[in-house]
N, C-alpha and C positions, 0 to 999 in steps of 0.2 A: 050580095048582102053586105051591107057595112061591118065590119068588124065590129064587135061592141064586147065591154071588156066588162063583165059584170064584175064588180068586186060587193063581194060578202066579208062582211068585219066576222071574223071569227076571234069570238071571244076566250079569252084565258077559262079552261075550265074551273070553275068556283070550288074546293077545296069541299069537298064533301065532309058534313059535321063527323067527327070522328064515331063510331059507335062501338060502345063495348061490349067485348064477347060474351059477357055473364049480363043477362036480362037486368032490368035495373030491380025486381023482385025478389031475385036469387041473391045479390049481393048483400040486399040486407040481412037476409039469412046465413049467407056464411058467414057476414061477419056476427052474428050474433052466434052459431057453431064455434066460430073460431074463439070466442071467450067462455062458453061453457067446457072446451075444451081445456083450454087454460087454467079455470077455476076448477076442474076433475083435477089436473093433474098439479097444481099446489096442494088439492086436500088429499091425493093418496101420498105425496111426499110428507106430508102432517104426519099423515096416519102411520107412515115408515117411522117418520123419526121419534113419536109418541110409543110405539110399542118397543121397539130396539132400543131407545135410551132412559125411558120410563118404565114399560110392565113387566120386559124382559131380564132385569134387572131383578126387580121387585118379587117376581117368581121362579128366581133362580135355583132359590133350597127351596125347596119340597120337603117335608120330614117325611122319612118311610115308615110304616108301621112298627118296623122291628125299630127306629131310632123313639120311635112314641112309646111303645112298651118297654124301653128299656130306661126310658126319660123318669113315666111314672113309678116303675118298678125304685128304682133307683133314688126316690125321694128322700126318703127317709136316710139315704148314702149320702145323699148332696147337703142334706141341712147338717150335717156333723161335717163335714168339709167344710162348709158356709161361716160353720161356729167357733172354727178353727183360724180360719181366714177370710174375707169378703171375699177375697180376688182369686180363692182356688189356691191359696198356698197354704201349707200346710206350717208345722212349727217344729215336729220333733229335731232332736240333736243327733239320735244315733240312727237316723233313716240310710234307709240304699237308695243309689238311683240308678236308675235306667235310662238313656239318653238316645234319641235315630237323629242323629246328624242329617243334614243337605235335604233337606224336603223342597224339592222343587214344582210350584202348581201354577196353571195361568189360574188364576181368582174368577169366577164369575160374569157374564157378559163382556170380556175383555174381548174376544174373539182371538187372544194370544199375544195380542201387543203389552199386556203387561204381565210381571211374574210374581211370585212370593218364593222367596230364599227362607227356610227359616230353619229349626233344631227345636226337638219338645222334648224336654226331661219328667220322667216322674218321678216323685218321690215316694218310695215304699219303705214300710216298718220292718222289711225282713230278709236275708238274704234267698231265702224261701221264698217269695213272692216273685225279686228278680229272676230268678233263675225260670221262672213260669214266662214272666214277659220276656225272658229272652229266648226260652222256647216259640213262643209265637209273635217272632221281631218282624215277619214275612204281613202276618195277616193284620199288625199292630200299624204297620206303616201304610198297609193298603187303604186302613180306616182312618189315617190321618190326613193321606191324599186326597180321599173323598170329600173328606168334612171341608178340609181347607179349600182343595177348588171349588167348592158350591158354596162358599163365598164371594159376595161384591168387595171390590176394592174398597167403597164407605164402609162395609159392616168389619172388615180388614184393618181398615185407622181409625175409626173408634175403639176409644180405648175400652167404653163401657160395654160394647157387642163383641170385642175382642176378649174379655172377661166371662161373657158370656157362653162364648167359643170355646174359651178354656173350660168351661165345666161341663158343655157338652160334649166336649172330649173325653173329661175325667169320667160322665157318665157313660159315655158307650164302652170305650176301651175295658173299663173294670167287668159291666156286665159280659165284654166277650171272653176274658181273661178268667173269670169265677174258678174257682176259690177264692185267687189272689185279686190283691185291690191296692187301687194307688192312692193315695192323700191327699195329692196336688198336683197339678199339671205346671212344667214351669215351660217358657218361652224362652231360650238362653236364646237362641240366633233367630234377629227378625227383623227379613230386607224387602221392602214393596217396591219395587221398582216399576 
């Protein structure tokens, strides 16, 4: 038999269309997942930075009962201070004072990045009176602490809430002190940093 040399063209295999691993049904779904994910986690980052820099703030004092009872109690103490001075200071010439240096507090939602430096003087009619505040110079300074770090840095540099400070001070401090009572409250040292 003749040799005979069949030749078969063998063709280059054709590049098969590429096909993707995710069904073409499923891709429209993740990518619609993949933005519903995105738009969850912009709105719980909202919702972080709305409560920590807005209500966290804003609900930082709390009045306690005893600082509510000692508010109303105390009214009629506060409008003769008031009548004396707007701003919680008093007027007499032969007063004593009483003064707690260095009160150091972080202020209110700071989480400790910022401080208050300050000094509260009061001013008393008597050296009888001092001698009472300087018997309870321990539990006078613990009530200063309080008051001042449950304050916000804005309610801190306002001058008109810082006013307002001072005479909720004047008012608690005297109700815990009774018999003795202070006049005024003065602020001699006051650093916000």
């Amino acid at each position: 038999m003749p040799d005979t040399q069949e030749q078969t063209e063998v063709s280059e295999p054709t590049p098969a269309a590429r096909k993707s691993l995710i069904p073409p049904n499923s891709a429209q779904l993740l990518t619609k997942v993949a933005i519903f994910g995105v738009v969850s986690l912009v709105a719980i980052f909202a919702a972080y930075l709305l409560t920590v820099k807005v209500l966290r703030p804003m609900l930082a004092h709390t009045v306690t009962p005893q600082e509510q009872a000692a508010e109303q109690q105390a009214k009629p103490a506060e409008s003769e201070a008031e009548a004396q001075d707007e701003e919680g200071h008093g007027g007499s010439d032969a007063a004593e004072f009483y003064t707690i240096e260095s009160i150091i507090v972080n202020p209110a939602g700071t989480a400790g990045t910022r401080y208050l430096s300050c000094s509260v003087s009061f001013e008393l009619p008597s050296n009888d009176d001092k001698k009472q505040f300087e018997a309870k110079a321990v539990q006078i300074k613990d009530i200063l602490i309080t008051i001042l770090s449950s304050k916000t840095v804005e309610e801190l540099a306002d001058v008109k809430k810082r006013n307002a400070m001072r005479r909720q001070i004047l008012v608690v401090v005297n109700k815990f002190v009774e018999p003795a009572k202070a006049s005024a409250v003065y602020l001699t040292d006051f650093v916000l940093q």
